[in-house]
C-alpha positions in Angstrom: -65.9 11.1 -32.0 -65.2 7.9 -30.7 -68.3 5.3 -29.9 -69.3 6.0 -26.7 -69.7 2.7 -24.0 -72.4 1.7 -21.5 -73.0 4.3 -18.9 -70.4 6.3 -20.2 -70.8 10.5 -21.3 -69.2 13.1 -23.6 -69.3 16.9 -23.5 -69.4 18.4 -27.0 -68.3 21.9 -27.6 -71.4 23.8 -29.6 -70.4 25.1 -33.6 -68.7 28.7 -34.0 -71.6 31.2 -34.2 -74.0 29.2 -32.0 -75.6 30.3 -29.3 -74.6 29.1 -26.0 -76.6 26.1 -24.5 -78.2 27.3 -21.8 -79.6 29.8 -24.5 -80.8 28.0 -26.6 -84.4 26.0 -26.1 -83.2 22.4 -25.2 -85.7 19.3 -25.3 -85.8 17.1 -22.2 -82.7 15.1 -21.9 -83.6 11.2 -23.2 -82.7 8.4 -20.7 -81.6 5.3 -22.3 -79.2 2.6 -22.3 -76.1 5.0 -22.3 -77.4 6.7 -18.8 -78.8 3.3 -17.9 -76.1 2.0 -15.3 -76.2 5.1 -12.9 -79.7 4.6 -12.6 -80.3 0.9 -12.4 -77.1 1.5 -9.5 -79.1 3.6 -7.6 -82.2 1.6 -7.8 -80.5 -1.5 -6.7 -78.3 0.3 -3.8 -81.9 1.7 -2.4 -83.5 -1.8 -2.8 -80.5 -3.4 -1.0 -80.8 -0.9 1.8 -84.3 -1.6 2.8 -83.9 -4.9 2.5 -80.7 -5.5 3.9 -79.7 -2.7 6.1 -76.5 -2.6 8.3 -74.2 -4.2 5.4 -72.1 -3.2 2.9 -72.6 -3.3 -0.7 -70.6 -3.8 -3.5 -72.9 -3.3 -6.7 -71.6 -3.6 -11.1 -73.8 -3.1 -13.5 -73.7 -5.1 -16.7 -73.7 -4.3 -20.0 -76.8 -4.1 -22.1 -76.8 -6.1 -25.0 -75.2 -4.2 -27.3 -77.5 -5.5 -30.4 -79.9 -4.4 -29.0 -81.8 -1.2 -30.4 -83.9 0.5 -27.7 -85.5 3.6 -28.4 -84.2 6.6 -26.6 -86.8 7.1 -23.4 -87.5 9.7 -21.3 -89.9 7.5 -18.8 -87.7 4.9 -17.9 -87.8 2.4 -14.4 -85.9 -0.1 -13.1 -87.8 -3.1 -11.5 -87.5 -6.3 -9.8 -89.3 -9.5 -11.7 -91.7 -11.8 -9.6 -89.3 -13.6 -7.3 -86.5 -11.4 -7.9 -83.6 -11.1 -5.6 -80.7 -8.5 -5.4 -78.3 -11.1 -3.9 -75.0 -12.4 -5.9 -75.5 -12.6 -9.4 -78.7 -11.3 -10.2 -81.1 -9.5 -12.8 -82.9 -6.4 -12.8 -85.8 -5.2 -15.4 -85.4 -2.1 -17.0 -88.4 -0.6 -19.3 -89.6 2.1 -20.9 -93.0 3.5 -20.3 -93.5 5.5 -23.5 -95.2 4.0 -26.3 -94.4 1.9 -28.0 -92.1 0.9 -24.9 -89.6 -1.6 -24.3 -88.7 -3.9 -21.5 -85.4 -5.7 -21.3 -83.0 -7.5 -18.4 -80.0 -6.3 -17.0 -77.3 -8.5 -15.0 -76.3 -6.9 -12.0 -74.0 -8.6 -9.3 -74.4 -7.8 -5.8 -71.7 -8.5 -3.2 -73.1 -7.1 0.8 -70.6 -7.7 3.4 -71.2 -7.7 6.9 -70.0 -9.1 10.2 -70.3 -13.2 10.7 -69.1 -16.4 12.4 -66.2 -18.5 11.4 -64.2 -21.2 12.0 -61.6 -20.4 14.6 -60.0 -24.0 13.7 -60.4 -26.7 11.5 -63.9 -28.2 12.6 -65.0 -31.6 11.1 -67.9 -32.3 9.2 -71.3 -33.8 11.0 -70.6 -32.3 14.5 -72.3 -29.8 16.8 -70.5 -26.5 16.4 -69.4 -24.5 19.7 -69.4 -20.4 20.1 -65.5 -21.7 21.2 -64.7 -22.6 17.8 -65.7 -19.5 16.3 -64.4 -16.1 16.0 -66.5 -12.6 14.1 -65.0 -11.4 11.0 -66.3 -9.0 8.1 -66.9 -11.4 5.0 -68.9 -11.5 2.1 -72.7 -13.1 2.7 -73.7 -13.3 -0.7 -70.9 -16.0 -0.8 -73.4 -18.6 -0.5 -76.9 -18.6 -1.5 -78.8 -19.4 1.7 -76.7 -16.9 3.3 -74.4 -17.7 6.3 -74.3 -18.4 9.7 -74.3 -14.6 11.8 -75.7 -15.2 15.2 -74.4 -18.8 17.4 -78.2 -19.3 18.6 -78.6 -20.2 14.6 -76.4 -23.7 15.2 -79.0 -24.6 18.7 -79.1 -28.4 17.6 -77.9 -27.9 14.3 -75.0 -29.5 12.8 -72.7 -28.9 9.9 -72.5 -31.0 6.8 -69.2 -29.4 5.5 -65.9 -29.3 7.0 -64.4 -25.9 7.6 -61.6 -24.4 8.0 -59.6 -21.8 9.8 -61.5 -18.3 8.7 -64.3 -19.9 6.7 -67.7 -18.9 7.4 -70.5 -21.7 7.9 -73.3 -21.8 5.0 -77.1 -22.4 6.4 -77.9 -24.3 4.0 -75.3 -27.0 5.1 -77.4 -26.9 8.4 -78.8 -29.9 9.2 -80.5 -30.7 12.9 -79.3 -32.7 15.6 -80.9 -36.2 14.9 -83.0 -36.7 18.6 -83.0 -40.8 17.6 -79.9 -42.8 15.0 -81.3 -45.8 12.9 -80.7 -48.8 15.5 -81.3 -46.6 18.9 -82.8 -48.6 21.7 -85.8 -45.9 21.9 -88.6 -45.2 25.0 -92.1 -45.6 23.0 -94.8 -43.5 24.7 -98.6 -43.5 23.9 -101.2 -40.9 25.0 -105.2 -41.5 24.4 -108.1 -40.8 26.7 -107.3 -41.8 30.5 -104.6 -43.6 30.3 -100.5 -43.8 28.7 -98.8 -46.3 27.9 -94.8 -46.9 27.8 -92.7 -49.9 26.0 -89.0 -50.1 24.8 -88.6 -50.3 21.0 -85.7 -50.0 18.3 -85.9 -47.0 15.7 -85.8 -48.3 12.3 -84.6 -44.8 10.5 -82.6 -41.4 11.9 -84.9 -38.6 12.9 -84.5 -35.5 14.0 -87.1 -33.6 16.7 -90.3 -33.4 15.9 -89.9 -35.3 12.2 -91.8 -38.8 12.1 -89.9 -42.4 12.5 -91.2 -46.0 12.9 -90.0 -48.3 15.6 -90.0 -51.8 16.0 -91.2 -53.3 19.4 -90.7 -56.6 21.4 -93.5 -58.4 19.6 -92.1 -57.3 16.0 -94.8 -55.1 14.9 -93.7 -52.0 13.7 -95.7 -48.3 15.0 -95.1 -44.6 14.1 -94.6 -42.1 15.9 -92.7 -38.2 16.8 -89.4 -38.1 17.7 -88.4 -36.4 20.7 -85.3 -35.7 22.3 -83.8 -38.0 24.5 -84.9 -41.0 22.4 -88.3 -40.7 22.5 -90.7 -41.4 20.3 -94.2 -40.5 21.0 -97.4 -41.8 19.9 -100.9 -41.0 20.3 -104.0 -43.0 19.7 
């Protein structure tokens, strides 16, 4: 008989003068390794669905290392390890609860697809990215790590770090927002404290985005910290 591969099955006629198998007293069928990948499949198709419902998956099923020497099981489970996450190239645990057990790792690659934004045209890096300039197209998501763009109120004063081109969806992790002050802006500085506000002209000394912290410099040359606000603002309270 020839060697049988991962997740793969054989019938086997019974001997002359046998009974027939459904005659005979079976013992529980043993899940192991060789029925390993249907079941690790479904466990990672049912994970994917709760956690990412509405796309399409593509799941494979690696191999088990094959010098390995696992015990056949009838108490097995598939589980995800602490910080797991079914998305790309991934892992999944596979163990045996029967003593004396086992517990091993099994690559898996996930590919969802789903509807997302791309580039319409050829859109240069460091810009603000219009709903214009994009079209919806099924592509894979699991293409990048962080995931990628889906909805145009994700790029609200956000700009891209990449280029793109023509088809090519925008990553989030290539995200960054819309500085409110540049290094060298003639900035409005505004002060708040109890009964009263004051207001001077000042330069920023760094690029900040809204809300992140940034010094200025003032007319008399002393240098104060303070919010960032749109409209080149910085605010500071005392």
């Amino acid at each position: 008989m020839p060697a049988l591969g991962f997740g793969q099955s054989v019938q086997v006629a019974p001997a002359p003068g046998t009974a027939p198998a459904a005659a005979q007293a079976a013992p529980p069928a043993a899940i192991g390794p060789a029925g390993a990948a249907e079941e690790i499949r479904r466990f990672v198709s049912a994970e994917v669905s709760r956690s990412q419902p509405g796309l399409r998956a593509e799941i494979t099923v690696g191999e088990i290392d094959p010098r390995l020497r696992l015990a056949a099981c009838e108490q097995t489970e598939v589980f995800l390890r602490p910080g797991g996450r079914l998305w790309g190239r991934s892992f999944v645990g596979y163990r045996c609860r029967q003593r004396p057990g086992w517990s091993i790792s099994v690559p898996v690659t996930v590919r969802l697809y789903g509807p997302a934004l791309v580039a319409a045209q050829s859109l240069p890096a460091l810009q603000t990215i219009s709903a214009s300039a994009l079209r919806q197209e099924e592509v894979e998501v699991t293409r990048e790590p962080g995931g990628v763009v889906v909805d145009v109120a994700q790029l609200e004063d956000r700009i891209c770090t990449r280029g793109l081109e023509p088809g090519q969806p925008i990553p989030l992790n290539a995200l960054r927002a819309v500085p409110a002050v540049g290094q060298g802006d003639a900035v409005k500085l505004v002060g708040f404290g109890s009964g009263f506000a004051i207001s001077t002209d000042g330069v920023a000394m760094s690029t900040a985005a809204a809300g992140e912290s940034v010094r200025v410099r003032v007319e008399s040359g002393r240098t104060v910290s303070g919010v960032a606000r749109r409209g080149r603002i910085v605010e500071v309270a005392f």
